[in-house]
C-alpha positions, -999 to +999 in steps of 0.1 A: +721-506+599+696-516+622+654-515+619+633-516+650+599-528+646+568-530+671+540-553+659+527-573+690+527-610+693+518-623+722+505-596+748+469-591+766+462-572+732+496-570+713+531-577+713+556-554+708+588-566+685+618-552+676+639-555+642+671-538+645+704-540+636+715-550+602+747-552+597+773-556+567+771-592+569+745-616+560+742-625+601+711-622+617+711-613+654+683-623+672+686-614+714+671-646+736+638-640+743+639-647+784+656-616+782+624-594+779+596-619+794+596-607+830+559-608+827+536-639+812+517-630+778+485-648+786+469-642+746+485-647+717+474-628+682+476-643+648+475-613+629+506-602+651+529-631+642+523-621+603+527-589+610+567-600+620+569-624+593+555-592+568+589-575+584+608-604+578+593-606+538+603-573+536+638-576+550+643-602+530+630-587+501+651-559+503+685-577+509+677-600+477+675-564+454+709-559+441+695-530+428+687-517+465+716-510+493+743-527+466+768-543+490+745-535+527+727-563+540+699-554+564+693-571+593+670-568+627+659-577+660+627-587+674+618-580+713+583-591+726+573-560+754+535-583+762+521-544+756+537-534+792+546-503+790+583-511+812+591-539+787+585-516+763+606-490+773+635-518+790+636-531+747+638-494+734+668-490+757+682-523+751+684-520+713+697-483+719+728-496+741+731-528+725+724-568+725+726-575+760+728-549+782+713-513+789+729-480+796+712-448+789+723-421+765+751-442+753+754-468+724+780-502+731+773-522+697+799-501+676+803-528+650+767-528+637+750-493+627+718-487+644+696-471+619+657-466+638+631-483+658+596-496+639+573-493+668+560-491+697+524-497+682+501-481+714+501-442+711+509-441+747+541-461+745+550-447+716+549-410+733+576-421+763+593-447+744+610-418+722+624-403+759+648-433+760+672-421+737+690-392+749+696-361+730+725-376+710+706-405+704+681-391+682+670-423+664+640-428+641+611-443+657+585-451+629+551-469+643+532-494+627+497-485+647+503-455+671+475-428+659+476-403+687+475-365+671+502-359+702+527-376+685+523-354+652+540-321+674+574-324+659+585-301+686+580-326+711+588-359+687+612-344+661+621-380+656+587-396+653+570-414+618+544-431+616+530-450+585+489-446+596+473-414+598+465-391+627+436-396+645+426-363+636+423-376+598+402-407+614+382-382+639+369-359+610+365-392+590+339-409+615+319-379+619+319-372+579+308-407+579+282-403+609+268-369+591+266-389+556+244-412+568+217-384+580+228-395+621+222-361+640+218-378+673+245-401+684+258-415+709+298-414+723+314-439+737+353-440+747+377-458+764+399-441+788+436-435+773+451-410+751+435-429+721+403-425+731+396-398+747+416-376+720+399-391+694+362-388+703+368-352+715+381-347+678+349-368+667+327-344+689+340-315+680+332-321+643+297-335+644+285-306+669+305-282+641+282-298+612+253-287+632+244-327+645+241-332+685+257-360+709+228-378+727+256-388+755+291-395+761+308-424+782+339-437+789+351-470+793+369-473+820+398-500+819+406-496+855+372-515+859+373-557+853+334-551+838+348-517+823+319-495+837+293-512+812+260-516+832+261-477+840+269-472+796+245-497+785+218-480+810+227-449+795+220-463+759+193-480+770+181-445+780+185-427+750+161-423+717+203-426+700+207-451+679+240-448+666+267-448+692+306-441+679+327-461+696+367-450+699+381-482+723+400-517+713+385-550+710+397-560+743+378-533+764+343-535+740+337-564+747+323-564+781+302-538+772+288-563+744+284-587+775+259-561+786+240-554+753+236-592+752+224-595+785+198-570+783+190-574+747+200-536+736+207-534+699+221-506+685+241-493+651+278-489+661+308-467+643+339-480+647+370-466+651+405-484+630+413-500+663+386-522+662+369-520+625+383-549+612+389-570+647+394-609+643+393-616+682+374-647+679+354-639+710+340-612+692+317-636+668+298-646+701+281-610+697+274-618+659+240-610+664+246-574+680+276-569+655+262-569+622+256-541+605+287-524+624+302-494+599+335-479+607+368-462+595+398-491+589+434-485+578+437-487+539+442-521+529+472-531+507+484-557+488+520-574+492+528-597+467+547-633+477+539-627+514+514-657+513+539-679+503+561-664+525+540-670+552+539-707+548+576-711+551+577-707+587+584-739+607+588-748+645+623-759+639+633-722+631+658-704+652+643-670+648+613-665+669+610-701+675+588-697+707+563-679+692+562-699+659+556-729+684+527-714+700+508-707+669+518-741+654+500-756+685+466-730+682+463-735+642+466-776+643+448-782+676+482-805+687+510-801+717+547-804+712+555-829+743+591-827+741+590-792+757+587-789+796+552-772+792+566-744+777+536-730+761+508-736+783+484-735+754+457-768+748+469-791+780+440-810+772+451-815+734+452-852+727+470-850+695+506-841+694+526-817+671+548-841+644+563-800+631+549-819+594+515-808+593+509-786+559+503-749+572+494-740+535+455-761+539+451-738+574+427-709+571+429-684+596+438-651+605+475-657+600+472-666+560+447-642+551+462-619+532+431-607+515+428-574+536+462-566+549+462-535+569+487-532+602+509-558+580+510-535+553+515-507+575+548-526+593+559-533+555+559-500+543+574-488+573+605-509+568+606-502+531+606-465+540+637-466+564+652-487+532+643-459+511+658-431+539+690-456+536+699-453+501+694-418+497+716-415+522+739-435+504+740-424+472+738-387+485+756-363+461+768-333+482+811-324+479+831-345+496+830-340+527+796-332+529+773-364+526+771-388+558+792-425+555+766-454+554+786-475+575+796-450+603+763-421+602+745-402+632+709-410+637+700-372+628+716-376+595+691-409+588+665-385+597+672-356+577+664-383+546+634-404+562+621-368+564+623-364+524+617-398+516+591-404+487+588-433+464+564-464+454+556-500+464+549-527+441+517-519+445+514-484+432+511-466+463+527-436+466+550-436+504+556-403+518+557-384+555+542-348+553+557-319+577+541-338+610+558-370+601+524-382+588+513-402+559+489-393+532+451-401+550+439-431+531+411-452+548+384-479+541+352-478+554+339-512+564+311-527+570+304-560+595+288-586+576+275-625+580+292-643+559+278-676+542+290-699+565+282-677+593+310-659+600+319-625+602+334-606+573+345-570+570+335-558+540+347-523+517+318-503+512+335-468+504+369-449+509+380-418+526+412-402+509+421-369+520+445-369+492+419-371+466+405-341+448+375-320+460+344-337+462+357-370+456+374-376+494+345-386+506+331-419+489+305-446+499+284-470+486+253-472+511+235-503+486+264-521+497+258-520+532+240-541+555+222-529+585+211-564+603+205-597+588+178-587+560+174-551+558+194-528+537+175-496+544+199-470+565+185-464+600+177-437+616+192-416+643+177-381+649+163-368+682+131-351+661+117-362+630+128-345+599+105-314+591+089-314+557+086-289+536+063-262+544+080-265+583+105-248+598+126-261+628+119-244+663+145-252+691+131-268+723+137-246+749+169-262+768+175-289+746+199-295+720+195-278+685+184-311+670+154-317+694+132-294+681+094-293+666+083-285+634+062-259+625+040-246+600+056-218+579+038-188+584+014-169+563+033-163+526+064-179+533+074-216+525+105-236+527+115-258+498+137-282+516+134-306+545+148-292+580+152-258+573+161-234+599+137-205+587+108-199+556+113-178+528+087-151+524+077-155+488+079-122+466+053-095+467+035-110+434+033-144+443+016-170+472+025-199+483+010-231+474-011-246+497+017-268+509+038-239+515+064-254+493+070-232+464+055-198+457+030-194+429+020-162+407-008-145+425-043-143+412-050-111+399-086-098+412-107-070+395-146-068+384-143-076+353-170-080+327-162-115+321-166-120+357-206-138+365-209-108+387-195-078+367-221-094+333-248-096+357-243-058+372-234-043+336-267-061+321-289-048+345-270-013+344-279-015+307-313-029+310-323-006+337-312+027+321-338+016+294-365+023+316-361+059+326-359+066+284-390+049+282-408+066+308-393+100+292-409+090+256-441+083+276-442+116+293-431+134+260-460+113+241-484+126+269-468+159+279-504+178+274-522+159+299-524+173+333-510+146+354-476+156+332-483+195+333-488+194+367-451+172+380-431+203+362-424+183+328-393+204+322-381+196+355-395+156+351-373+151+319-343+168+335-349+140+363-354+110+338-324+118+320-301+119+348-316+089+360-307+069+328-271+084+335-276+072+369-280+033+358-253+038+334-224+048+351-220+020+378-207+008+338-178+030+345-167+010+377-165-026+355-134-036+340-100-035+343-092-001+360-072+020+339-057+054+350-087+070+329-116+055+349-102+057+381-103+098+371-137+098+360-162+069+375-164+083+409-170+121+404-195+108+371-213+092+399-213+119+423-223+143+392-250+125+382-265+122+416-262+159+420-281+168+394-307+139+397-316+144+440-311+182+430-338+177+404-359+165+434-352+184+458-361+214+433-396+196+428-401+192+463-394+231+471-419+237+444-448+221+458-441+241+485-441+273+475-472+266+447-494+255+480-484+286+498-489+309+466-525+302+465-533+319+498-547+351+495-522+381+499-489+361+492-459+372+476-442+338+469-458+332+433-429+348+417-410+318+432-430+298+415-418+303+377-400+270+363-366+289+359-369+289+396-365+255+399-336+253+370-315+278+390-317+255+422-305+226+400-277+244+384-267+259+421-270+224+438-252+205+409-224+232+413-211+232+441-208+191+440-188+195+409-168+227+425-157+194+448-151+172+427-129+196+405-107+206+441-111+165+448-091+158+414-068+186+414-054+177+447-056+138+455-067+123+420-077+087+422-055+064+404-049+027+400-030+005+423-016-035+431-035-042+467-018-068+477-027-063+516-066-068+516-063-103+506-025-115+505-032-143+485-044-118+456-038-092+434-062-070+439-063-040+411-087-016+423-088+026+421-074+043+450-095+071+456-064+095+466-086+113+491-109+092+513-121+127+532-131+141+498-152+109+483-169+111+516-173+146+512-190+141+481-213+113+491-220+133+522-231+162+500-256+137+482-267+127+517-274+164+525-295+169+492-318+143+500-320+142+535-333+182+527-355+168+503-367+142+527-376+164+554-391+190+533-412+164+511-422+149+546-438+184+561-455+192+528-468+155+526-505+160+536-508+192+516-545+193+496-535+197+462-545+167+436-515+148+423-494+161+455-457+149+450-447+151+482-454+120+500-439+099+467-407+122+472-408+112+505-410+079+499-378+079+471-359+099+495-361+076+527-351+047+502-323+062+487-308+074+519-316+040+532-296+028+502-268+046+513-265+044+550-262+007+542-238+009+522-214+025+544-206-011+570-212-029+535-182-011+517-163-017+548-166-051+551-166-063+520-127-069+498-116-068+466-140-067+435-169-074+461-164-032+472-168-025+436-200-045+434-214-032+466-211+005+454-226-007+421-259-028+438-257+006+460-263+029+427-285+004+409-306+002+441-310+039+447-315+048+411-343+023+411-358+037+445-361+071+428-375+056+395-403+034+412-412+059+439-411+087+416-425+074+387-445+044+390-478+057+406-480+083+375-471+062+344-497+036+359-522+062+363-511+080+323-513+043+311-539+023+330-563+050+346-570+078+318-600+082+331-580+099+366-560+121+339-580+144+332-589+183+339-621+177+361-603+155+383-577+177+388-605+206+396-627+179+415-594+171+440-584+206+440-567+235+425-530+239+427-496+235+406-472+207+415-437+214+415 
């Protein structure tokens, strides 16, 4: 059975190696290598020579099982390809038809079993490679490295495995990690192949999906020696980004770190696996610009022995004894002279190569097994075909049924690699899903100095798509560093995160993350940072005044607790005091003229309804219940009735005593004091006919105002009908303008202690009260209404009491000597109303 693997050894970038053919026998085959080198491989990799001693551990391994393959010996060949793609495909071909010759479709090594190719490792290679084989020559191929999601349609690759993931698992995984980190605003770069432009259009695809924006997105173009970098570092240089993904290969970054260097552009860079953990030596030159470097990296295993292992190789070997040559030269800085310049590495080397130097005190990339990643992947992959192998062997079906080990079709091997499922040493768990795919385990890395001033890739999280919900996702951000010192994660956004209390407004033409923050409007607030909209806070709260959270509103009313409403309801009280005291002083004095002749029934009527007056602006203080909503409007309009209907009676009654006194006149009939009484009844009843028709069909009643002032509560009385409370103060306006303009004409009329012109004077101040309180009520919100209407009654009762009654209690109290019968006689004769 034979195993074809495709590390790379000694190519621009890798080599490409293949491991078939093991046969029943302990004999390893190895083809010569000048059989494949039609092309010089100018760079040799470290990390590629251990990742074909890690297949021959593994082989190795395997055949020393007894418990494994009982009686099959495994064995393999190994064919550099330099990473050209024709070597690559002249070695797929070659191990197809046999050792040392190549005919398509057909198979000449009948004594050894072919069992499947490990390799190619570059996605491109691996997607024509497979079109070698002919369609009876449907061999495995299982790669080490090749990540393109091309090669995961098994219509098109029925025969294709790979032991890394898809680089649609890496693709979601960088942008997860990109998104993580709070980067909205990055930058793309990618090098021109299937690798890279497939996966950053994955990556693209889910970062604009999670709502973040791509500042720009270049390619690398490896047509180019300087691989387009002055026109991509002038684009970075350009942008506010300061995170650029990066989806290329060592090789083809680092010109475009040339560039960064040279004009001193730093920036935060996400690497892809290609490149995360990278140990091209040229690559420490950009130290500097390097650290801090986050990305996604194969999962990392663990292979017990292979360090040992490792140190047993030796020049004098006969398998791959050119390329153990070459490194022996590069690790101990010496030059085998007995070859005819075969290597071409360190001419200038003055030390020669004994073959006894101790490889176990070398550090480098080859012995560092601390973070094995491709090597592990080209392990498992051989382990797997080992795995596909038995169960083939010891398959169960009715004879007849199950496939010989030593004479089986390559579909047959594939039917089981399909199925395959076990464990390494380890504990990992090996498996291929329905796209030939392995379970999407990664590292995330992070570039770090370490203390002797190297570069170190350190584990700072995971990404396991084959963990459960919440937990595929893991990173430890204290654990990175950003640049030499700083810990604290950069930022990358195009526009500054909006507080709370802001909302996000799109720029016009720009990308949905350039946008400016504004202020949440009037009663709504946003209680996180970078919200798309406000939320309008419920109709009984406000926000705070940082918009963040909404608060119960304040609930207004004129209450008596209130400064205002004890100062109004005191002097309500106090002041309706002073009609009842004016009423005990015209009772006390009710015989003297001054009080005979002002109509004393008519005068106490008047007081009484004025101390009514003070008291019901009480009515409007307090929290307004249903009951004196009902009631403290038409108590005011009622009391007013009957109190400028008192006056206006007086004032008609001054006029018809002055005209009864001239000779021949009928009115003196009209002058009788019931007279007057009916006029008050008639006046007072048709305001309370109103106010009866105003309650029976638009009451008042109580109500939440929560539009006057948005921030409050305002509980006020809605008057139900704002035509009839105008109505009714418009019928007060009609009394005393009447008695106005009556009291005015009879205002120079000869009689002693003439009312008229004091009526005159209460009237024009109570109708001034009143037409000023009209814009007042208007303008004025909340509880101030309330007041205003109270000062408005307070005001006007006090008009009528001064005007009315001041001049006379003066004269009762301070000027007896004017109350009396001869100065009544010596001013004039007459009757005041």
């Amino acid at each position: 059975m034979g195993i074809t693997v495709t590390p790379c050894i000694c190519t621009i970038q890798r080599f490409s190696v293949q491991y078939p053919v093991l046969s029943v026998s302990s004999q390893i085959h190895v083809n010569p290598l000048n059989v494949l080198f039609s092309c010089f491989c100018y760079r040799f990799y470290f990390q590629n020579l251990q990742q074909l001693q890690a297949m021959r551990f593994a082989v190795a391994e395997i055949n020393g099982d007894s418990d494994i393959l009982p009686n099959v010996t495994l064995g393999f060949q190994a064919y550099d390809s330099c990473n050209v793609l024709h070597l690559v495909l002249k070695g797929a071909l070659q191990v197809v038809t046999g050792y040392d010759r190549i005919i398509p479709n057909y198979r000449c090594a009948g004594d050894v079993s072919l069992s499947s190719m490990i390799g190619p490792s570059v996605s491109t290679h691996s997607i024509l490679a497979p079109q070698t084989r002919g369609p009876h020559l449907d061999y495995p191929f299982i790669s080490h490295y090749a990540t393109s999601p091309l090669l995961s349609n098994k219509r098109e690759f029925p025969s294709f495995f790979r032991t890394v993931p898809s680089d649609i698992f890496q693709s979601k995984g960088l942008a997860d990690l990109v998104l993580h980190l709070g980067w909205t605003w990055v930058g793309l770069l990618a090098v021109d192949t299937d690798y890279g432009q497939q996966g950053i259009h994955l990556v693209q695809q889910e970062i604009v999906n999670a709502g973040a924006c791509v500042a720009f997105s270049e390619n690398i173009v490896t047509s180019r020696p300087d691989r387009n970098a002055p026109h991509i570092v002038k684009v970075m240089k350009a942008s506010t980004a300061k995170v650029v993904v990066i989806f290329a290969n060592s090789v083809d970054l680092i010109p475009i770190l040339e560039e960064m260097v040279k004009h001193n552009i730093t920036r935060i860079l996400i690497a892809s696996d290609a490149w995360s953990t990278s140990t091209m030596a040229s690559l420490k030159t950009f130290s500097a610009h390097l650290v801090g470097t986050i990305g996604i990296a194969l999962n990392s295993g663990t292979i017990p022995g292979l360090r040992e292992f490792l140190n047993t190789i030796h020049p004098s070997m006969t398998l791959g004894r050119y390329w153990i040559r070459i490194f022996w030269e590069m690790a101990f800085s010496c030059k085998f002279i007995d070859d005819k310049n075969q290597t071409g590495y360190l001419g200038n080397s003055l030390k020669e190569c004994s073959g006894s130097e101790n490889l176990a005190s070398v550090q480098n990339v080859y012995t560092d097994v601390s973070n094995l990643r491709t090597t592990y992947s080209v392990y498992t992959a051989v382990h797997a075909v080992t795995k596909a192998l038995e169960d083939l062997k010891n398959c169960k079906y009715p004879q007849g049924s199950c496939p010989d080990i030593w004479n089986f079709q390559p579909w047959q091997l594939l039917y089981y690699l399909k199925n395959v499922r076990f464990k390494l040493k380890d504990g990992r768990e090996v498996y291929f899903d329905k796209n030939g795919d392995p379970p999407a385990v990664y590292d995330i890395v992070n570039w770090q100095l370490s203390p002797n001033g190297g570069m170190q890739h350190v584990k700072v999280g995971s990404y396991d798509m084959t963990a459960p919900p919440g937990q595929v996702f893991t990173i430890n951000a204290s654990a990175i560093i950003w640049t030499s010192a700083e810990r604290k994660v950069p930022i990358s956004v195009c526009s500054q995160s909006c507080p709370l209390g802001f909302w996000k407004a799109a720029r016009k033409g720009e990308p949905v993350c350039c946008f400016q923050c504004v202020p949440c409007p009037q009663g709504e607030i946003t209680n996180q940072t970078d919200s798309f909209t406000c939320i309008k806070c419920p109709w009984d709260k406000w926000p705070n005044s940082e918009k963040t959270t909404c608060l119960p509103k304040s609930v207004e009313y004129l209450s008596y607790e209130d400064p205002l409403g004890t100062i109004l309801a005191s002097t309500s009280v106090i002041s309706s005091l002073v009609p009842v005291a004016i009423l005990k002083i015209f009772i006390k004095f009710k015989t003297t003229p001054i009080v005979k002749a002002n109509n004393y029934s008519l005068s106490c009527l008047l007081l009484v309804s004025l101390s009514f007056c003070f008291l019901c602006s009480l009515v409007f203080i307090g929290y307004p219940q249903h009951v004196n909503c009902l009631l403290r409007q038409v108590t005011f309009g009622m009391v007013f009735a009957v109190c400028v209907s008192c006056i206006l009676a007086k004032t008609i009654m001054v006029v018809f005593a002055f005209m009864a006194t001239k000779p021949g006149s009928n009115l003196k009939k009209w002058t009788n004091p019931r007279v007057s009484y009916v006029m008050v009844f008639i006046c007072s009843l048709l305001q309370f006919i109103l106010c009866i028709t105003w309650l029976s069909i638009a009451s008042p009643y109580p109500e939440q105002n929560i539009e006057t002032q948005p921030r409050l509560i305002i509980i006020q009385c809605n008057e139900g009908s704002p035509t009839a409370f105008w109505c009714m103060l418009g019928y007060l306006g009609l009394l005393a303008t009447i008695s106005f303009v009556v009291a005015f004409l009879a205002r120079r009329l000869p009689d002693s202690f003439n009312e008229a012109k004091f009526i005159t004077f209460s009237m024009l101040s109570f109708l001034s009260v009143w037409v000023s309180f009209i814009p007042a009520s208007v303008s004025a919100q909340g509880k101030y209404t309330v007041a205003m209407e109270i000062f408005a009654i307070l005001a006007s009762s006090w008009a009528l009491v001064v005007c009315m009654f001041a001049n006379k209690c003066f004269i009762i109290l301070f000027r007896p000597n004017m109350n009396s019968r001869d100065q009544l006689i010596k001013k004039g004769r007459g009757t005041l109303g």
